[in-house]
C-alpha positions as CSV (number, residue, x, y, z in Angstrom):
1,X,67.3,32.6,74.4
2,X,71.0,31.9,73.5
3,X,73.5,34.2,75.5
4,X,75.0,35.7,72.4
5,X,71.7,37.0,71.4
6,X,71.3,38.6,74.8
7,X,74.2,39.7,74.8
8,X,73.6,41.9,71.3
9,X,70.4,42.9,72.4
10,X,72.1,44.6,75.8
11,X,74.6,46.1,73.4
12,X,71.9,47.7,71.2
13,X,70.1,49.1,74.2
14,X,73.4,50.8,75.5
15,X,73.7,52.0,72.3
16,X,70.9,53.5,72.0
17,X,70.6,54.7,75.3
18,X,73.9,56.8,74.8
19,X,73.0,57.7,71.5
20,X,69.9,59.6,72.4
21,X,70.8,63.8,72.8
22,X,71.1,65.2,76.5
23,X,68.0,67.1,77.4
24,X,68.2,70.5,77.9
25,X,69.2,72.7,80.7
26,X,65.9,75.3,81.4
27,X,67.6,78.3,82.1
28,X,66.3,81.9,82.2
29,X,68.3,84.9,82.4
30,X,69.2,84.4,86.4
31,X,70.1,81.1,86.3
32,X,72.5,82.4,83.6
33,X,73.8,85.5,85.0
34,X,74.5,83.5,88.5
35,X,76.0,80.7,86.6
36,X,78.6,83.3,84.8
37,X,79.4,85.1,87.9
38,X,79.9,81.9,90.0
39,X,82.2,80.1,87.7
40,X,84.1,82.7,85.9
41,X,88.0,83.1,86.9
42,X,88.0,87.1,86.5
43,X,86.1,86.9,89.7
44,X,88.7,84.6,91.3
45,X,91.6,87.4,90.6
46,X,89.7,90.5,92.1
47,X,88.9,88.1,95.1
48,X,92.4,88.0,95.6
49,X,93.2,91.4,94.7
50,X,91.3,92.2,97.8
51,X,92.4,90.3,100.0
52,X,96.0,91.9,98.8
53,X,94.8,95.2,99.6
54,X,94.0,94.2,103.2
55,X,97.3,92.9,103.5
56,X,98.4,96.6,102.8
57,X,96.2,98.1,105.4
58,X,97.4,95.7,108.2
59,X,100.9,96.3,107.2
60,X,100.0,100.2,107.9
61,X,98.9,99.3,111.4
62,X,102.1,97.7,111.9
63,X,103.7,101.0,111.9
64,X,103.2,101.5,115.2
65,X,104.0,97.8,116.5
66,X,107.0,98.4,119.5
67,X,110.0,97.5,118.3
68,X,112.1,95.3,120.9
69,X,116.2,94.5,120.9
70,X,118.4,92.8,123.7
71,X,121.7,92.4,123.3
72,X,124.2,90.3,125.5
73,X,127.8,89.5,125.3
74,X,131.4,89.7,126.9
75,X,134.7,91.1,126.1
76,X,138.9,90.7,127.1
77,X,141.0,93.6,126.1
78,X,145.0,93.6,127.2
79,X,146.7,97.0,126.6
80,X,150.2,98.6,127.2
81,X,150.2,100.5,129.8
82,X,152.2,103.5,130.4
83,X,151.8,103.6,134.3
84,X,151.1,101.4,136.9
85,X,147.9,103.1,137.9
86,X,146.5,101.9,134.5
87,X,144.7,98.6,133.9
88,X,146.4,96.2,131.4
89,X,143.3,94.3,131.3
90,X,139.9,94.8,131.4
91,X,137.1,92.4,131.1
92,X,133.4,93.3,130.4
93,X,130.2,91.4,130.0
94,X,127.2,93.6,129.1
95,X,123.6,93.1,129.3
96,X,121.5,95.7,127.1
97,X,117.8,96.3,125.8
98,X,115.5,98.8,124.5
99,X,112.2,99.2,123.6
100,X,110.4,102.1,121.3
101,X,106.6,102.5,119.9
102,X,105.6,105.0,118.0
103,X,102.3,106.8,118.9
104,X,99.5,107.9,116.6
105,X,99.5,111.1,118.1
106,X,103.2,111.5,115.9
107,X,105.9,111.2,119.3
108,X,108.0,107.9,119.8
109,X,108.5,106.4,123.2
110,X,110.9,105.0,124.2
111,X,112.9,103.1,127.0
112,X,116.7,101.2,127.3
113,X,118.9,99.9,129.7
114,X,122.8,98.8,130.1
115,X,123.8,96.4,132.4
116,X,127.2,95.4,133.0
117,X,130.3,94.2,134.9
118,X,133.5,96.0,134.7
119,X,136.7,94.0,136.1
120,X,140.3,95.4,135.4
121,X,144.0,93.8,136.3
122,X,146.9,96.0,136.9
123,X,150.2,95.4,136.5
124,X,152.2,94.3,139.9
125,X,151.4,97.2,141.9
126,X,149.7,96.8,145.3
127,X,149.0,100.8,145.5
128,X,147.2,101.3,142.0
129,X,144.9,97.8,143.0
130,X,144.2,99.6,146.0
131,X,143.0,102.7,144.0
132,X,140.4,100.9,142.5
133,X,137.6,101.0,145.2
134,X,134.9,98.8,142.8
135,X,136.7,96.1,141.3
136,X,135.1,94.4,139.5
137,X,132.6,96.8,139.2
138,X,128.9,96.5,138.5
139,X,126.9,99.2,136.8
140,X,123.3,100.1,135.9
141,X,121.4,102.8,133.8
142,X,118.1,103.1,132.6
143,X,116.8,105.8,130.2
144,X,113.3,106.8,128.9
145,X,113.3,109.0,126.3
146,X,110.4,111.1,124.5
147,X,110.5,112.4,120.8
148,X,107.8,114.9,119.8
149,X,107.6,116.2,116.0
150,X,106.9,120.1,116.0
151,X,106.7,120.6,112.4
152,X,107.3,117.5,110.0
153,X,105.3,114.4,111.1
154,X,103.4,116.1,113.9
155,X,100.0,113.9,114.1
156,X,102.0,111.1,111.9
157,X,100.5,111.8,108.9
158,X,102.6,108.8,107.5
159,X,100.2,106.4,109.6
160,X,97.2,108.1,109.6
161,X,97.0,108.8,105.5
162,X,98.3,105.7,104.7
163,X,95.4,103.9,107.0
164,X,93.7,106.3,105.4
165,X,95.0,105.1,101.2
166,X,95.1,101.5,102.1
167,X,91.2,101.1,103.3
168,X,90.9,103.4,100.5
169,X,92.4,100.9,98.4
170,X,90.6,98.0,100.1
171,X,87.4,99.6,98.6
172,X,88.8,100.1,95.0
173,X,89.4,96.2,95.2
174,X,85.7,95.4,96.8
175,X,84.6,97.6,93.5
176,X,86.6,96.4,91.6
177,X,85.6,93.3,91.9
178,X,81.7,94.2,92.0
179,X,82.5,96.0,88.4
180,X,84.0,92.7,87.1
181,X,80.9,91.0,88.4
182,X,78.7,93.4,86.5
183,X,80.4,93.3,83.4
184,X,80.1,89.3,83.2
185,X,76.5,90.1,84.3
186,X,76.3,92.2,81.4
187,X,77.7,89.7,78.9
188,X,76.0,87.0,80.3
189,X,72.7,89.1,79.6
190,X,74.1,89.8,76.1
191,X,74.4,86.1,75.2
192,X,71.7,85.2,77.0
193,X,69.4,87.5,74.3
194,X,71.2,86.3,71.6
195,X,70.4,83.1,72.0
196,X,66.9,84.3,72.7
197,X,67.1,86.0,69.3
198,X,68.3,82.8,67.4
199,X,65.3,80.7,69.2
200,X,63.1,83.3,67.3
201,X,64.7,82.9,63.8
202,X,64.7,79.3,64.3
203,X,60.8,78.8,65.5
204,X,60.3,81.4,62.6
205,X,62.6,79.6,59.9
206,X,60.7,76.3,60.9
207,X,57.3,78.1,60.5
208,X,58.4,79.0,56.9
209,X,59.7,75.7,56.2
210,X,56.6,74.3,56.9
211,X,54.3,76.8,55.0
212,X,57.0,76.0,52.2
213,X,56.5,72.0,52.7
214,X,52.5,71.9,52.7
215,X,52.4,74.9,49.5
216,X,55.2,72.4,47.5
217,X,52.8,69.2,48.4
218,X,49.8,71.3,47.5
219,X,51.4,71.9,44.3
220,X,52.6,68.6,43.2
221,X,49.1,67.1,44.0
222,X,47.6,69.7,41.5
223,X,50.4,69.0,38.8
224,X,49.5,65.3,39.1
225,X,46.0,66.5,37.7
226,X,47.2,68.6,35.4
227,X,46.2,71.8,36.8
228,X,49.5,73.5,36.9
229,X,52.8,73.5,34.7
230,X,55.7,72.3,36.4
231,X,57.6,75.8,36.6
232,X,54.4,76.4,39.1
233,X,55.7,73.0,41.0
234,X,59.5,74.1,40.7
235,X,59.1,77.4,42.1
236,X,57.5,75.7,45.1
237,X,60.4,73.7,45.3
238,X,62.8,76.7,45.0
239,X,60.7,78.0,47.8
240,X,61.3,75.6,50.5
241,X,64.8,74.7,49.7
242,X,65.4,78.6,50.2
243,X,63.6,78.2,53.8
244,X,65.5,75.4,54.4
245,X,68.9,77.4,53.6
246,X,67.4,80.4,55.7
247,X,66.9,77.8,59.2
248,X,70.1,75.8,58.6
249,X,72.1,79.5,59.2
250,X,69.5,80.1,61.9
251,X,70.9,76.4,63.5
252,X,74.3,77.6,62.5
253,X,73.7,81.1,64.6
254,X,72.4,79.5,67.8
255,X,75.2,77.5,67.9
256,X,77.9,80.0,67.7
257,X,75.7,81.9,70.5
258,X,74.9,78.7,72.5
259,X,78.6,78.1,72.6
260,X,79.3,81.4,73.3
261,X,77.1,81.3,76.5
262,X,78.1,78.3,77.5
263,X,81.8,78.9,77.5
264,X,81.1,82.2,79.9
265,X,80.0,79.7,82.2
266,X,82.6,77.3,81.5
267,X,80.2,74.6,80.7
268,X,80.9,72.6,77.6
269,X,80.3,74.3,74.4
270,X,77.9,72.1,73.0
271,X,75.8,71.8,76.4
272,X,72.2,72.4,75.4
273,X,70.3,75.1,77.0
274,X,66.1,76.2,76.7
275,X,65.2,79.5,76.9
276,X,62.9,80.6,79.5
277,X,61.4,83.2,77.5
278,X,57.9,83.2,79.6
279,X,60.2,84.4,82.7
280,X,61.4,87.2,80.6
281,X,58.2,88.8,79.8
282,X,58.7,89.1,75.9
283,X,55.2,88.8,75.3
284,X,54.4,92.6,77.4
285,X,56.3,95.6,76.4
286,X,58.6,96.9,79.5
287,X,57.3,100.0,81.3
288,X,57.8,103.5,80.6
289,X,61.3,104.7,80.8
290,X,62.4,106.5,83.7
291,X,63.3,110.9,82.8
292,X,67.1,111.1,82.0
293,X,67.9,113.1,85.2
294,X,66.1,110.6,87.4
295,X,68.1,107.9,85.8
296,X,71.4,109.5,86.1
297,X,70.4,110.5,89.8
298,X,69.9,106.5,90.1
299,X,73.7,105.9,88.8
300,X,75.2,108.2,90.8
301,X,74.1,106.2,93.6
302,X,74.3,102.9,92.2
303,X,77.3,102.1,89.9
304,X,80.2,100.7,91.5
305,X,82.6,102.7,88.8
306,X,81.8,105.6,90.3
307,X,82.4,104.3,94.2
308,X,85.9,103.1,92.7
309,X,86.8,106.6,91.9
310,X,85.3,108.0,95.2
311,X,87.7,105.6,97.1
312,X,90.7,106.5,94.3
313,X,89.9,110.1,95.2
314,X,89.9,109.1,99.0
315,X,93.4,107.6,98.6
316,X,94.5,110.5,96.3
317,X,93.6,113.1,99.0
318,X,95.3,111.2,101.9
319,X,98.4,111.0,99.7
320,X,98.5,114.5,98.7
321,X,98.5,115.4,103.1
322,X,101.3,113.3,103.1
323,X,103.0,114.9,100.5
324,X,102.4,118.3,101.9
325,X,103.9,116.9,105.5
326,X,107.0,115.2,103.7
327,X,107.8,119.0,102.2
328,X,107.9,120.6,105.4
329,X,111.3,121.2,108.2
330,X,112.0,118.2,110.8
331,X,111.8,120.1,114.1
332,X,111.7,117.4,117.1
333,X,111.5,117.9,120.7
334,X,113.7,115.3,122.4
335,X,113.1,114.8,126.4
336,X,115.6,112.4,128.5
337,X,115.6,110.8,132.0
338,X,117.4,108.0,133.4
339,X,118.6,106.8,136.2
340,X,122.4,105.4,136.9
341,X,124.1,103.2,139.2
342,X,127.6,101.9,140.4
343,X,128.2,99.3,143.0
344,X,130.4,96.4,144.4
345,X,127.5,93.4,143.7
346,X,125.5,92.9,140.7
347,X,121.9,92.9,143.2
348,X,122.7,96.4,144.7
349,X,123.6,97.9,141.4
350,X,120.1,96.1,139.9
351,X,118.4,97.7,143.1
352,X,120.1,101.4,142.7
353,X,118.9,101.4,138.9
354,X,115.1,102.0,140.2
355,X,116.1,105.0,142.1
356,X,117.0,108.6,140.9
357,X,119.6,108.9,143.7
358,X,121.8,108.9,140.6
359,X,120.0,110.3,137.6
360,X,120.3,112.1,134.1
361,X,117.7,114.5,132.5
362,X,118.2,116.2,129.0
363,X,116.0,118.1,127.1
364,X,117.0,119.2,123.8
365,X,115.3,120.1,120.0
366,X,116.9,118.7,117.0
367,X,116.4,120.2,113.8
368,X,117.2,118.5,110.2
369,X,116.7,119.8,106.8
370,X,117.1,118.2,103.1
371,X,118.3,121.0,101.1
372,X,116.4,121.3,97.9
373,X,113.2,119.1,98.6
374,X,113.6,117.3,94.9
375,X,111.7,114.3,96.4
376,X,109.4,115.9,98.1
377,X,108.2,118.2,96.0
378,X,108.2,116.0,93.2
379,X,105.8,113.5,95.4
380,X,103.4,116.7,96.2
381,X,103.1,117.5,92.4
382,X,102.5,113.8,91.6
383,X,99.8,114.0,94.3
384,X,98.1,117.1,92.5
385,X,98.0,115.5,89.3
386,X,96.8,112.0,90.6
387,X,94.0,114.5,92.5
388,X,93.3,115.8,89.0
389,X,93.6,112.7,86.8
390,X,90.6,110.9,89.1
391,X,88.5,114.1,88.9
392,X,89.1,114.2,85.1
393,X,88.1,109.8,85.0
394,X,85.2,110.3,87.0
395,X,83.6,113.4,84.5
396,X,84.5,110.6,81.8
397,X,82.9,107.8,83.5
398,X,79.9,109.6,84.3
399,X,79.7,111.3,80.6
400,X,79.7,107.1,79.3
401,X,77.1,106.6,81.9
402,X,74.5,109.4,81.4
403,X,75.5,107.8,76.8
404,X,74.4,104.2,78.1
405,X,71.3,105.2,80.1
406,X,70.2,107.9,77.1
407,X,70.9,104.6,74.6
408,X,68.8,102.4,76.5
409,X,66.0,104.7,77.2
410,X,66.5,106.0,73.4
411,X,65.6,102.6,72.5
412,X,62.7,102.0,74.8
413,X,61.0,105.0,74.2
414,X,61.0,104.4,70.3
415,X,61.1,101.0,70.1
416,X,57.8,100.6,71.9
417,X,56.0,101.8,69.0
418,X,58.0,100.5,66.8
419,X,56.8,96.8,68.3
420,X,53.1,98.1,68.0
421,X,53.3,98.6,64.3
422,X,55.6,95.4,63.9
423,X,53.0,93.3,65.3
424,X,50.0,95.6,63.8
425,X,51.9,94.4,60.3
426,X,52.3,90.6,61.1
427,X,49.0,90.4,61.9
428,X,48.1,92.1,58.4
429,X,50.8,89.9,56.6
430,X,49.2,86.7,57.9
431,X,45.6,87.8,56.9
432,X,47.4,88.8,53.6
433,X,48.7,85.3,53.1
434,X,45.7,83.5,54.2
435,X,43.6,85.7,51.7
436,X,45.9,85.0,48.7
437,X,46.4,81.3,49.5
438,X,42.2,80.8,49.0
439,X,42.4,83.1,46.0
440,X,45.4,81.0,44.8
441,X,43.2,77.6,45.4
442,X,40.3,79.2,43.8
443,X,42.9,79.5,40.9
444,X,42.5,83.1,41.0
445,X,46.0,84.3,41.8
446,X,50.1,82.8,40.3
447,X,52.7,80.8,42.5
448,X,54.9,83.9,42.1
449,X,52.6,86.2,44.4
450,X,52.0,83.8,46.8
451,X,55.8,83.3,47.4
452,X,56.0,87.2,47.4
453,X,53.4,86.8,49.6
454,X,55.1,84.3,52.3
455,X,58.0,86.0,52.2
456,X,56.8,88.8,53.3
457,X,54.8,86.9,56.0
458,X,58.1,85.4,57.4
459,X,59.9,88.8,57.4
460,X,57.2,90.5,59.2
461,X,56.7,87.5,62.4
462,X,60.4,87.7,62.9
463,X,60.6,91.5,62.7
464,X,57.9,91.7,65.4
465,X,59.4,88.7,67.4
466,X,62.8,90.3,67.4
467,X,61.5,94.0,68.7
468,X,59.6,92.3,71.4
469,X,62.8,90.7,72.7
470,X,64.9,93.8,71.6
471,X,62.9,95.7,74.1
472,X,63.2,93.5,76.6
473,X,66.7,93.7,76.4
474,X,67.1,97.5,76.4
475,X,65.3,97.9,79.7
476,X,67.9,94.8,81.2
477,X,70.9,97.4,79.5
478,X,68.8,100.2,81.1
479,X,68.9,98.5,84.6
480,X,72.6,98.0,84.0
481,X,73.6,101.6,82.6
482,X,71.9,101.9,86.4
483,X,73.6,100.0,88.4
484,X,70.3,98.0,89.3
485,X,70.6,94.7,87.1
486,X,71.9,92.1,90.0
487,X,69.5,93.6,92.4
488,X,66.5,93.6,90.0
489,X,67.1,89.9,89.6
490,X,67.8,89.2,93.2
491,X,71.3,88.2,92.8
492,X,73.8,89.1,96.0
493,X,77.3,89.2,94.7
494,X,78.4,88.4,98.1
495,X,77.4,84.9,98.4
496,X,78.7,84.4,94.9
497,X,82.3,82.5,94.3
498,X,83.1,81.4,97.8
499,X,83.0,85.3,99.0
C-alpha cells in the first residue's frame, strides 16, 4: 500500500478519533457538592482569614513576653572649674540593663542594673587629688521593682479579654469559613437539580418528539392511500416541528445549567456531566417532615450562622470588660529594693552588688487620672451597642432560619400529594392517549383531538417528573435550613481544600 495512502488513512483516524464527543462525567449530587467545595477560591480566602485571626491571638500572648534592654557606652566631659577641689574632667563608661514581664495576674516585674567606672582629673593640686579616696571609682546597683494595679488593670483585663476576643475571633473565621462552605454546598445543590430538571424536560421533549415522528409517519402512509386530506398530514407536521422547538429550548436550558455547574467547580463550561438520578431517590417521595419546633431545635444546634454570632457575642462581652476597666482610676502600688555599691576595683564593686550591706527600699502608690474619660467612655458605649447589634443579628438570623425550614417543610408536606395526583394524572393521560390513538386508527376520532390529546400527555409526564425531583430537592433545602446537608452526605469540610 503506497505511503501517501497510509498516510491519509492515519490522518482520517485521528480525525475521527478527536472528533468523537467526550464521554460524560457520572456525577451525583456528592461528587458535586465536594467538587464545588474543593475547588472554589471563596474557600481559599476564609482559609486565610483564619489563619489571620490566629495571628491576632498569638500577638495577644505576646503581651506578656519580657521585655529585655542593655545599654553600654563611654563618656569625656572637661569643665571650668571654680576651685581646685573640683574635677575638670571626668570620664565615665557605663554598663546598664533591665528586664520587665508583665504577669497575668495584672503586676509587672521588674529588675535593672548600672554598672560603671567614674575617673575624675583635677587641676594641679596635690591636696584636692588626695581628697578623692576612689579614683577612678567603680560602682554597682541593682534594683527590683514590683508594680501592682489596685483599681485600673487589676487582673489585666487588657490580656485576659483580648485572649479572650481573639479566640473569639478565631472561631468567627472557622465559621465563617464553614458558612462559605455551605452556601457553595447550597448552590452546588441548586445547580445540581437544575440540571436534573433539564434532563427531565429533555427525556420528556424527546418522548414527544417521537410520539410526534411515528403519528406524522402514520399520517403520511394513510394520505398515500387516500384516507386523509393533507391538512390531517400538515397538522401532524405542525405537531412535531412544535416538539422539536419545545426540546431544542430544553437543549438550550441544560446548557445554560450545565455551564453554570460546571463553572462552580471551575471545570470547563462545556464539560459534559450525567446525572445520577437513581442515587437521588427521585423515584420514592422523601419522608415525613420533621414538626417545626423540632426542626428549629435542630438549627439551633447545627448552623454555623448562629455559632458565628455566639463567638461575636463572646468577643463583644470581653470587649465591653475591657471597656468597663479602661473607665476606671489608675491606682498602682509600686515596691523597690536594690542594692548599691562603691569600690576601688571593678571585681569588688561586681561582688558588693549581691549584698544588701548597702541597699535602697521604696514603697510608694501612684495615682493617675484622664480628666473627662471621652475615650473611654466612648469605647464602653461602643461596646454596649456592639453587645446589642449581635443580639439584634442573631433574632434576625434565626427569624430567616425558622422562614427557610417552614419553606422547605411547606413544600414537602404539600407537595407530596401533589406528586400523588401528578402521577395518578400521567398515568390517566397516557391511557387517554393510547385510547384515542385506536379510536383515531379505527377512524373514529380527528387529528385535532389526538394532538389535544398528546399535548396533554407531555404536560402531565413532565409535571409529575418535575414534582418528584422538586421534592427531592426541598428535603436537600430542608437538611440545609438545618444545618445537616454536608453531614447527611458524608462530606467533612475539614479534609476539604488543603484544610
Amino acid at each position: 500500500m503506497p505511503p501517501l495512502f497510509n498516510h491519509i488513512i492515519a490522518t482520517s483516524l485521528l480525525l475521527g478519533v478527536s472528533a468523537m464527543p467526550a464521554a460524560a462525567e457520572e456525577m451525583d449530587l456528592k461528587t458535586a457538592i465536594e467538587a464545588v467545595i474543593d475547588q472554589h477560591p471563596d474557600l481559599a480566602i476564609s482559609k486565610l482569614d483564619r489563619r489571620i485571626a490566629q495571628t491576632d491571638s498569638r500577638r495577644i500572648e505576646g503581651m506578656l513576653d519580657p521585655v529585655v534592654t542593655a545599654r553600654i557606652g563611654a563618656s569625656e566631659e572637661t569643665t571650668p572649674t571654680t576651685s581646685s577641689f573640683q574635677p575638670s574632667e571626668t570620664r565615665l563608661g557605663q554598663f546598664s540593663g533591665s528586664i520587665s514581664k508583665p504577669l497575668a495576674s495584672g503586676g509587672t516585674l521588674g529588675a535593672n542594673f548600672n554598672y560603671n567606672r567614674t575617673s575624675q582629673a583635677y587641676a594641679p593640686s596635690p591636696l584636692a587629688a588626695q581628697l578623692s579616696s576612689f579614683n577612678p571609682a567603680y560602682r554597682n546597683q541593682i534594683n527590683l521593682n514590683y508594680r501592682h494595679p489596685l483599681l485600673k488593670g487589676s487582673e489585666r483585663p487588657d490580656y485576659e479579654q483580648s485572649l479572650i476576643a481573639t479566640q473569639a475571633g478565631v472561631r468567627v473565621a472557622e465559621m465563617q469559613q464553614l458558612i462559605t462552605a455551605r452556601m457553595l454546598a447550597l448552590k452546588a445543590t441548586n445547580a445540581w437539580f437544575q440540571l436534573s430538571s433539564d434532563d427531565i424536560n429533555i427525556r420528556i421533549a424527546e418522548q414527544a418528539v417521537k410520539r410526534a415522528r411515528d403519528l406524522l409517519n402514520y399520517q403520511q402512509t394513510r394520505e398515500k392511500f387516500g384516507l386523509i386530506e393533507a391538512a390531517d398530514r400538515l397538522q401532524a407536521e405542525a405537531l412535531l416541528a412544535a416538539r422539536n422547538t419545545d426540546l431544542q429550548r430544553a437543549r438550550a436550558l441544560r446548557a445554560a445549567s450545565l455551564s453554570n455547574l460546571n463553572r462552580l467547580m471551575l471545570r470547563n463550561p462545556d464539560a459534559e456531566i450525567s446525572i445520577q438520578a437513581e442515587s437521588a431517590g427521585f423515584s420514592t417521595p422523601p419522608a415525613t417532615p420533621p414538626a417545626m419546633g423540632d426542626a428549629v431545635t435542630v438549627a439551633e444546634e447545627q448552623r454555623a450562622e448562629l455559632k458565628l454570632l455566639q463567638a461575636q457575642m463572646d468577643a463583644a462581652d470581653a470587649q465591653l470588660t475591657m471597656a468597663r476597666d479602661g473607665d476606671q482610676i489608675q491606682l498602682d502600688l509600686i515596691a523597690e529594693l536594690g542594692s548599691r555599691a562603691l569600690n576601688t576595683t571593678a571585681g569588688g564593686a561586681a561582688a558588693a552588688g549581691f549584698t544588701i550591706n548597702d541597699h535602697y527600699a521604696s514603697l510608694s502608690v501612684e495615682l493617675s487620672e484622664v480628666v473627662g474619660r471621652n475615650s473611654a467612655r466612648a469605647a464602653l458605649e461602643k461596646a454596649v451597642l456592639q453587645q446589642q447589634r449581635v443580639a439584634a443579628q442573631r433574632v434576625t438570623t434565626l427569624e430567616q432560619i425558622r422562614s427557610d425550614i417552614s419553606t422547605a417543610i411547606t413544600a414537602l408536606r404539600s407537595g407530596k400529594p401533589t406528586l400523588i395526583a401528578a402521577r395518578k394524572q400521567a398515568a390517566a393521560e397516557k391511557r387517554k392517549f393510547r385510547a384515542e390513538m385506536k379510536r383515531y386508527r379505527e377512524g373514529r376520532s380527528d387529528t385535532a383531538t389526538l394532538v389535544q390529546f398528546e399535548g396533554e400527555l407531555s404536560r402531565a409526564e413532565l409535571s409529575a417528573d418535575l414534582q418528584a425531583l422538586t421534592l427531592q430537592l426541598a428535603s436537600k433545602q430542608l437538611l440545609w435550613a438545618q444545618g445537616n446537608l454536608l453531614e447527611s452526605l458524608h462530606i467533612d469540610i475539614a479534609n476539604s481544600h488543603g484544610q
